[in-house]
C-alpha angles and dihedrals in degrees: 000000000000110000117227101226140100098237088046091035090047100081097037080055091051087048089054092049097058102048084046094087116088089213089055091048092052090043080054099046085047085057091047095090091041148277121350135171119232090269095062097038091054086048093050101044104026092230121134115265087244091058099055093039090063097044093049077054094059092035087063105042088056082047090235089126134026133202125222118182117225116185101311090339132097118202127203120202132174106264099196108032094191090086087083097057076049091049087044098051087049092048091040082051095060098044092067097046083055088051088052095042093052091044082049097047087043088052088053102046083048089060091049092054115093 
């Protein structure tokens, strides 16, 4: 059960945050299909390798990614893959409320036509 307060509200909030930012979402849907080092998360996504570097960054200091090196490489993986079923219930949401905005806009077209 979710506690009301700000002590208990602050870190949700910071988890939000996080996920609020469309780069971070695409780093997340690269590392959807597993672990991939910065290369192939620049050449998936077509964002600058600064970019990416800074948002891996924040990826791993909420402990939503982690990095493992491998030889002279560095991979990054989900570590929690249940921010996709998050990231799902949110996208199924708006559907709906797309569905409902578009009934509502057809109901009122139907009223303007004579």
């Amino acid at each position: 059960m979710l506690e009301s307060s700000p002590q208990a509200l602050a870190p949700v909030a910071e988890y939000f945050k996080v996920l609020s930012e469309v780069s971070r979402l695409q780093v997340l849907c690269c590392l959807k299909s597993g672990a991939k080092n910065v290369t192939e998360i620049i050449q998936e996504t077509g964002l600058g390798q600064a970019n990416v570097s800074k948002h891996l960054k924040v990826l791993m200091q909420a402990g939503i990614v982690t990095r493992q090196p491998q030889g002279i490489s560095v991979f990054y993986q989900i570590t929690d893959p249940i921010i996709f079923e998050l990231c799902e219930l949110v996208c199924d949401r708006l559907v709906i409320r797309l569905q409902e905005q578009t009934q509502q806009l057809e109901q009122l077209q139907a009223l303007r036509q004579p």
